[in-house]
C-alpha positions in Angstrom: -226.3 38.9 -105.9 -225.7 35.3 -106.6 -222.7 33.5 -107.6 -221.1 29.9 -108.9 -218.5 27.8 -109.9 -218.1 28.6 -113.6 -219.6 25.7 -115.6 -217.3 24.3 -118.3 -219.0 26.4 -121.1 -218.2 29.1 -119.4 -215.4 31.0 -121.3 -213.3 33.8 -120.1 -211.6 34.8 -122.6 -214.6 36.3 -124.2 -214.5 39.0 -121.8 -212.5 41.9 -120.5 -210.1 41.3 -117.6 -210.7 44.4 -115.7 -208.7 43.8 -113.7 -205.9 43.6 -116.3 -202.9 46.2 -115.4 -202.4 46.7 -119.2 -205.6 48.1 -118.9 -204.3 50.4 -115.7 -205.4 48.4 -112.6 -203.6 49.0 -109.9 -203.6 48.1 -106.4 -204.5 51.7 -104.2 -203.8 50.4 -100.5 -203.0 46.5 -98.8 -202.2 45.4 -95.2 -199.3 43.3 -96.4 -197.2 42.4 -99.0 -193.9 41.7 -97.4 -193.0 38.3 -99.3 -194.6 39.8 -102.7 -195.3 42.6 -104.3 -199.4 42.8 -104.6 -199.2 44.6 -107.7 -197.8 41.3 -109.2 -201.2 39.7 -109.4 -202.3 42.4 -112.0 -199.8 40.7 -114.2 -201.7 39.8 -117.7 -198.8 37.0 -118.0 -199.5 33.2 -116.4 -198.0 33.1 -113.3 -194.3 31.4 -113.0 -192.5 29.5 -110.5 -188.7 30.2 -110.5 -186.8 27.6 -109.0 -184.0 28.9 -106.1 -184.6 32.3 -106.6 -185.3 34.8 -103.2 -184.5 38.1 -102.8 -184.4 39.7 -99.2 -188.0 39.1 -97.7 -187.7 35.3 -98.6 -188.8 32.8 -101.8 -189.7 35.0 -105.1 -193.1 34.5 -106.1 -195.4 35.7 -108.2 -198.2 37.3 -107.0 -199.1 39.0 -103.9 -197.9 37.3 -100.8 -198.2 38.3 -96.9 -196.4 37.7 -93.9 -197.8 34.9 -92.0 -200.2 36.3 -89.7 -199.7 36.6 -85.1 -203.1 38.1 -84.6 -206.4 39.2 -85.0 -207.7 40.2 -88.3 -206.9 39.1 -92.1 -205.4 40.5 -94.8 -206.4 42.9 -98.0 -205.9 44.7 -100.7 -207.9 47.4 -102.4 -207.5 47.2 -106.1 -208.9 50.2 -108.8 -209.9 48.4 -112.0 -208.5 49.8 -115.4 -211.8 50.4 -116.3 -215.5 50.6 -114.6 -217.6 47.8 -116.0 -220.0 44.7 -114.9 -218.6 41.4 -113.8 -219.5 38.7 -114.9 -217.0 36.2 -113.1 -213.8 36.7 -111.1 -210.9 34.2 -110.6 -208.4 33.9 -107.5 -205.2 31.9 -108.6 -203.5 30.4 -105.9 -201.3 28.9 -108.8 -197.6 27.6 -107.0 -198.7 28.3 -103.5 -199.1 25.3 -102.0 -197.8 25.5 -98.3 -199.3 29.4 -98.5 -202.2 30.3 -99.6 -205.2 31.8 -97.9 -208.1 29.2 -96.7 -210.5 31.4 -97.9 -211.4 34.9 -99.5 -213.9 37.1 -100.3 -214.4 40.1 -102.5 -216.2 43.4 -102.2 -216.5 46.6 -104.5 -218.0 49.3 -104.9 -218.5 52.3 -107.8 -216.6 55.7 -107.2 -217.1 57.8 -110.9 -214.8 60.4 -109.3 -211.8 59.4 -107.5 -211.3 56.7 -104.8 -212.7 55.2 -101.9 -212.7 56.6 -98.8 -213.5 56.0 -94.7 -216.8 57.4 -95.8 -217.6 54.6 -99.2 -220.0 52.0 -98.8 -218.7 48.5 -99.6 -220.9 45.3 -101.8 -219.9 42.1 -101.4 -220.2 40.4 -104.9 -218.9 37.7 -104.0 -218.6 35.7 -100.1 -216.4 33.6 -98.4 -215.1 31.0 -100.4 -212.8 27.8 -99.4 -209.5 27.9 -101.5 -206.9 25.2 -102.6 -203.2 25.6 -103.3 -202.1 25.8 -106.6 -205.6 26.4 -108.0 -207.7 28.4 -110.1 -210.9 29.6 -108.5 -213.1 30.9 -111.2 -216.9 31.8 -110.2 -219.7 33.5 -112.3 -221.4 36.3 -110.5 -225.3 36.9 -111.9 -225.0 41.2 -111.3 -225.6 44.0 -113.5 -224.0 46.6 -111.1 -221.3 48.5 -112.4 -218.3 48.2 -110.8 -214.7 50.3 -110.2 -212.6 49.1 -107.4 -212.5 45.8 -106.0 -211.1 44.6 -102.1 -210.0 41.5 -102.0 -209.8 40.0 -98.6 -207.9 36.7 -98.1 -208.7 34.7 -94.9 -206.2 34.9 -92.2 -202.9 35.7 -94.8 -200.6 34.1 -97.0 -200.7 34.5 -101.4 -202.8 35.0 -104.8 -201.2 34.3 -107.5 -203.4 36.4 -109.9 -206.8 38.1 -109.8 -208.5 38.1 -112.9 -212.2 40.0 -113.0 -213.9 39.1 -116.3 -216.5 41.4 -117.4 -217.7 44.4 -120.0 -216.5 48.1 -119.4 -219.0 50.6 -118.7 -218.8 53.5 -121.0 -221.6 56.1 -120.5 -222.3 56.8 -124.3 -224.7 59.4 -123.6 -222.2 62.1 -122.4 -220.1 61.2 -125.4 -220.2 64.1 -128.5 -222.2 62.7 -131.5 -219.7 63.8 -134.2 -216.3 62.8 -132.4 -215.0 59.6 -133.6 -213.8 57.4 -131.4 -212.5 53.6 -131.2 -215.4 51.4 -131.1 -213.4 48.2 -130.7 -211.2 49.5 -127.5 -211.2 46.9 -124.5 -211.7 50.3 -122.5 -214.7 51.6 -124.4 -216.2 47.8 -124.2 -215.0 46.1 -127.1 -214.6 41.8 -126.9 -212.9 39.6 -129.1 -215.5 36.7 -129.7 -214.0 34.2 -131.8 -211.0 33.7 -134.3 -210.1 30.6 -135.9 -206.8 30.1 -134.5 -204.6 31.8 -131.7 -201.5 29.6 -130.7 -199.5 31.8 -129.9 -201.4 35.0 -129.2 -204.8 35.4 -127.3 -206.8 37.5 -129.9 -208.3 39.7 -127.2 -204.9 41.5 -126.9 -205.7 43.5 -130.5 -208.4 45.6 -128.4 -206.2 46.6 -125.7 -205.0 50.5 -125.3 -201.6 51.5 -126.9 -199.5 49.9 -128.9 -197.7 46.1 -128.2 -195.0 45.9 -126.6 -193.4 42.6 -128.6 -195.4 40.0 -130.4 -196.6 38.0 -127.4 -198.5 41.4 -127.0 -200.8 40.6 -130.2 -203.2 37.5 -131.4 -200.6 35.3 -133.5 -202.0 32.2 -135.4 -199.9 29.0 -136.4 -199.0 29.2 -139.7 -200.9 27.4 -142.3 -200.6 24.1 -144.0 -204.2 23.8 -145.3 -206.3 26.4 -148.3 -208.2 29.2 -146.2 -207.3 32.2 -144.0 -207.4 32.8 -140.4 -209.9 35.4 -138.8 -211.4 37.0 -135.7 -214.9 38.2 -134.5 -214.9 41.6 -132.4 -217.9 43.2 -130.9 -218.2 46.7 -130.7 -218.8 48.5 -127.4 -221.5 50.3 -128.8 -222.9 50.0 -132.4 -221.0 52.8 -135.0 -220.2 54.2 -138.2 -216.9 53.2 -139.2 -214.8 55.7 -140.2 -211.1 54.9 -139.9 -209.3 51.0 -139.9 -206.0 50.7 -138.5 -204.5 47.8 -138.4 -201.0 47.2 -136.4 -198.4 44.4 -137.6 -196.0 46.5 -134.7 -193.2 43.9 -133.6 -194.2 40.8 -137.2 -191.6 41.3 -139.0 -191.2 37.5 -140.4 -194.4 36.4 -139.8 -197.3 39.7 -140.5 -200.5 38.5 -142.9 -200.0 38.8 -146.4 -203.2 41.1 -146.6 -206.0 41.5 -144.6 -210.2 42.8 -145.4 -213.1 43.4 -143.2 -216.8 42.3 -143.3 -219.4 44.0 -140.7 -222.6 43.4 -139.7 -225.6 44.5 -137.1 -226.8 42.0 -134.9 -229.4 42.6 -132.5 -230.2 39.7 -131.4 -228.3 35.9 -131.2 -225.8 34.6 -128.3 -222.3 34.9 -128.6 -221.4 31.0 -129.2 -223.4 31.4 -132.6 -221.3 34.6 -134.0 -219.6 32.5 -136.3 -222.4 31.1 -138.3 -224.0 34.7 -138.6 -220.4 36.2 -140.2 -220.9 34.0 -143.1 -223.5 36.9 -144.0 -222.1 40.3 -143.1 -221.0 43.2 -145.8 -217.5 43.9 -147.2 -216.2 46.8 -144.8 -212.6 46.6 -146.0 -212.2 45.2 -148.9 -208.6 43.2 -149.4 -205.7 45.5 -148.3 -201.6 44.5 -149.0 -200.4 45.0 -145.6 -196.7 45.2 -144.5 -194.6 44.1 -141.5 -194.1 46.4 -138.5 -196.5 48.9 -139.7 -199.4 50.9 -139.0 -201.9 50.6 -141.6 -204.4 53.2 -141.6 -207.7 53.1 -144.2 -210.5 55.7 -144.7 -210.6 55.9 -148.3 -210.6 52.4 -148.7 -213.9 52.0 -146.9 -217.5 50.9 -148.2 -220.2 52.5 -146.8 -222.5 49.8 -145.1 -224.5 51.8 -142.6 -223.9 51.3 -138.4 -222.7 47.6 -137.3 -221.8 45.8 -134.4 -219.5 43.5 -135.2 -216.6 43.3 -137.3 -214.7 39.8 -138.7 -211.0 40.8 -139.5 -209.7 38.3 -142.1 -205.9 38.0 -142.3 -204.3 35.7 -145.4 -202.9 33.6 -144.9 -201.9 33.3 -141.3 -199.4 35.4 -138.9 -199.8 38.1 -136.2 -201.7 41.5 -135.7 -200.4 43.7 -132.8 -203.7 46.0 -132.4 -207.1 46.5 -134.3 -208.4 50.3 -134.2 -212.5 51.0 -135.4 -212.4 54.8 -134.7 -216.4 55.6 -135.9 -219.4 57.7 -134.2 -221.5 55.8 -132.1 -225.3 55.2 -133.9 -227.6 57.4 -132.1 -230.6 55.2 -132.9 -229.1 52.6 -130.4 -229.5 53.0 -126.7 -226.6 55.3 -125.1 -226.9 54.6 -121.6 -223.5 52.5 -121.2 -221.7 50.0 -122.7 -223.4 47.0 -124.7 
């Protein structure tokens, strides 16, 4: 296991947070959390500094936030990812604690397929002791292929985390999954990432992969609106390569502002690095031809459908501009790929 400060070209946001409570993270057990709640540093939002505000225990903050420490020992909290996967990096925001946060962390984890860790579970450390500033993000690549379900964060001797964010793929295994049952290729939980997309101001586009529907528009991938010719789009990678069977496409909560139509192109890629996904688009098949979509609607296609064989990648075109709440590939997974776990 090695690990390192992420390099500038190093993006996030092309991977999963795992560690994302949208996705059902939650924290199982922690020594502390008298000043803040640690289930705040789940949170998907950016964290917030609210000026004058305190409820019983002291300052509100957001994150997770112990009592200042009179002994032996340090602080932790044992967190159950929303879904199993690799990690690729993990960050530790101390964002607005500046007179409290930890000197140092560390993070261990381990991989329960059934149920939770116990006195009896044997612990990794993925990544070690490192030295941490106030008001700061701390984002390190790890170099594992271990598969991964619950996390302990241990922060050095107390004090606060804004957010934990654990960027990575989900781990699916594909082999115990029925041949003939479709089933949402695109999913953040079954492995899906949202590459690249030509615009998203106001919403990230990886929020049109995640699991139910959104819960208002800052839940969805939003682009500004358009004063030049063109259309906005964005690149998703499947979690495993499929037949397409069923499109849905969600405009739930843009009302004022949903895409005039929308169409699909697909394409198999075996081989290629993600920063070149754009340039190999130009070339994929018409999935979904151009569809009239409405606003705060599901929009559900089958029919509508070419036949192009299994891909592994989709570009969603949206014309003009405006928001999508959710994107939905429900397909069977291509049998002549490997099924061993997520891609």
């Amino acid at each position: 296991m090695t690990y390192l400060a992420a390099t500038s070209s190093f993006d996030p946001l092309k991977w999963v947070n795992l560690a994302d409570a949208r996705l059902g993270a939650r924290a199982l057990s922690v020594t502390d959390d008298w000043f803040a709640d640690v289930n705040r540093m789940l949170e998907p939002s950016e964290p917030v500094w609210k000026e004058g505000l305190y409820d019983d225990n002291g300052k509100w903050m957001d994150g997770w936030e112990s009592r200042r420490k009179r002994g032996s020992g340090h602080d932790h909290a044992v967190i159950r990812l929303g879904v199993a996967g690799t990690i690729r990096a993990i960050d530790i925001d101390t964002r607005y604690f500046t007179g409290n946060y930890p000197p140092s962390a560390s993070v261990e984890a381990c991989y329960c397929p059934e149920g939770d860790p116990d006195g009896d579970t044997s612990w990794t450390e993925i990544l070690p002791s490192i030295s941490l500033q106030g008001d700061h993000q701390h984002l390190y690549e790890l170099d594992s292929n271990g598969v991964w379900s619950h996390l302990r964060l241990n922060i050095y001797p107390d004090g606060g985390v804004a957010r934990l964010r654990v960027y990575g793929i989900p781990y699916r295994d594909w082999s115990s999954h029925p041949q003939h049952q479709a089933i949402d290729l695109a999913s953040a939980m079954n492995g899906g990432r949202a590459l690249a997309c030509s615009d998203q101001h106001y919403g990230h586009m990886g929020n049109i992969l995640n699991p139910g529907r959104g819960v208002n528009m800052g839940d969805g991938w939003e682009t500004a609106r358009r004063r030049t010719p063109g259309f906005d789009w964005v690149i998703v990678a499947l979690g495993h390569p499929g037949l397409i069977k069923q499109v849905i496409v969600d405009t739930h909560h843009f009302k004022g502002n949903f895409p005039d139509h929308c169409s699909l192109l697909g394409g198999y890629i075996s081989g290629g690095t993600d920063d070149q996904i754009e340039a190999q688009s130009l070339y994929w098949q018409e999935l979904l031809p151009a569809q009239k979509l409405t606003m705060d609607s599901e929009h559900r296609f089958e029919a509508e459908l070419n036949e192009i064989g299994p891909i592994t990648h989709v570009r969603l075109n949206i014309f003009p501009d405006g928001g999508v709440s959710r994107l939905r590939l429900l397909g069977l997974i291509d049998t002549a790929a490997s099924t061993t776990g997520s891609r």
